[in-house]
C-alpha positions, 0 to 999 in steps of 0.5 A: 500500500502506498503512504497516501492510501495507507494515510487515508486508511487510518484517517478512515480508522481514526474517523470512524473509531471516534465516530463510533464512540460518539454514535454510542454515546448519543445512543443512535443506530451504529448500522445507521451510522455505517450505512450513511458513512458508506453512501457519503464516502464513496460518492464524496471520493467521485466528486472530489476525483471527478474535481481535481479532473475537471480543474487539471484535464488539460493536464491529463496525458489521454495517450498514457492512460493505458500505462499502468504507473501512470493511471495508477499515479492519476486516480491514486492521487489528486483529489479536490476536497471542495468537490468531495464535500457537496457530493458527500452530502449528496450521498448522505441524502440519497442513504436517507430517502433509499433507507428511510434514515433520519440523518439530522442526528448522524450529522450533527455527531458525524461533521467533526469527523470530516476534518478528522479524516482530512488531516490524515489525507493531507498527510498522504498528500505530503507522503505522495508529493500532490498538493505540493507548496511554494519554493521554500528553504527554511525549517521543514522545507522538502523536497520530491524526487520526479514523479508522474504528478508533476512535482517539482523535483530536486527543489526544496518546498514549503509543507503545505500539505503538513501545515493543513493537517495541522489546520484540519487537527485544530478544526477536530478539536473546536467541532468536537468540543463545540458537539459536546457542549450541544451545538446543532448540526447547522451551527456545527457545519457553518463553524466549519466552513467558516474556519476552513474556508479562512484557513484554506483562503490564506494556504493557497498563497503557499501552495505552488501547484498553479495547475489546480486551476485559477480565476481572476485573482484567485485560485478555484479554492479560493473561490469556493471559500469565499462562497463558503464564508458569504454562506457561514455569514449568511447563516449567523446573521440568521440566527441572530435575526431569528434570535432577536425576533424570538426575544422582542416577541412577547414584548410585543404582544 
């Protein structure tokens, strides 16, 4: 097994293992929980494929598809996360009207799992060299030697791909503390876009992969945090205009 498939088999490990824990704890159906997980996962790793192929597609050699190192490299590595979330969701409703599953609670108990799992599958991109950073030669800088995703070989980089595992550990750690202390599903989710999408917004900048794609000033990622933020700010302004709504009711009965 590679180092990045076998990072995304403990990032699956360690997700579900703390998922298990709290499906106990909430005293919900670990079937249930599965079977949502199986839906999310395997239609969320077709949207984010399907992302990095559509962003890097004139990058993509058709004439060596019949190569196996080369397909292999090509569907191993290379995924788009803001491609695989939507399609996750999608995934997860499609187990609900199939099943009959109520996801509300799964959700709610199942987001700080996603960061979870993130942070081992950028740990698998630094392993495989995809997502690579910046030139860079100061501490923790690395460097690849050539491999068929087009890594600079030879020159020292930034660890971009460390420093957002690092970001994807402490985003865990706030979801899950925030679950614990009764959040809702909806508040939970927009916490994560929130601190995500700033976060990933300012490690673009040391990502040195341009082929991912780029619009204007910014990169598609980029982009999609800011739709990300607009959508999180969006949601508190609701809430507080809900909450306001609710607090002056009575007053003015």
């Amino acid at each position: 097994m590679s180092g990045y498939g076998g990072m995304i088999a403990l990032g699956l490990l360690a997700a579900g293992a703390v998922g298990w824990a709290l499906v106990r704890r909430a005293g919900q159906k670990i079937e249930d929980f599965l079977l949502l997980v199986t839906y999310a996962l395997a239609l969320g790793v077709v949207g984010a494929k399907a992302a990095y192929l559509a962003l890097n597609w004139a990058a993509v050699d058709l004439s060596r598809l019949t190569e196996p190192d080369y397909l292999s490299a090509l569907l191993g590595g290379g995924f788009v996360f803001y491609g695989g979330l939507p399609a996750g969701l999608f995934g997860v409703w499609l187990a609900h009207r199939l099943h009959r599953i109520d996801p509300r609670p799964y959700l709610r108990l199942g987001l700080p799992l996603l960061p979870l799992a993130h942070a081992f599958g950028r740990v698998g991109c630094f392993l495989a060299g995809c997502c690579f950073g910046v030139p860079y030669d100061g501490p923790l800088a690395v460097t690849y030697p050539a491999n068929p995703l087009g890594t600079p070989a030879g020159i020292p980089l930034f660890p971009v791909q460390l420093a957002e595992a690092a970001l994807e550990l402490g985003i865990f750690a706030l979801l899950l503390g925030l679950y614990l202390r009764g959040w809702d599903a909806a508040a939970l989710l927009f916490t994560y876009l929130a601190t995500y999408g700033v976060g990933r917004f300012g490690l673009e900048y040391l990502r040195g992969d341009a082929a991912r794609g780029r619009f204007g000033w910014f990169s598609t990622s980029q982009w999609v945090s800011i739709v990300a933020l607009l959508a999180a700010g969006g949601y508190l302004l609701y809430r507080r205009q809900r909450a306001g709504s609710a607090d002056a009711g009575p007053a003015g009965r």
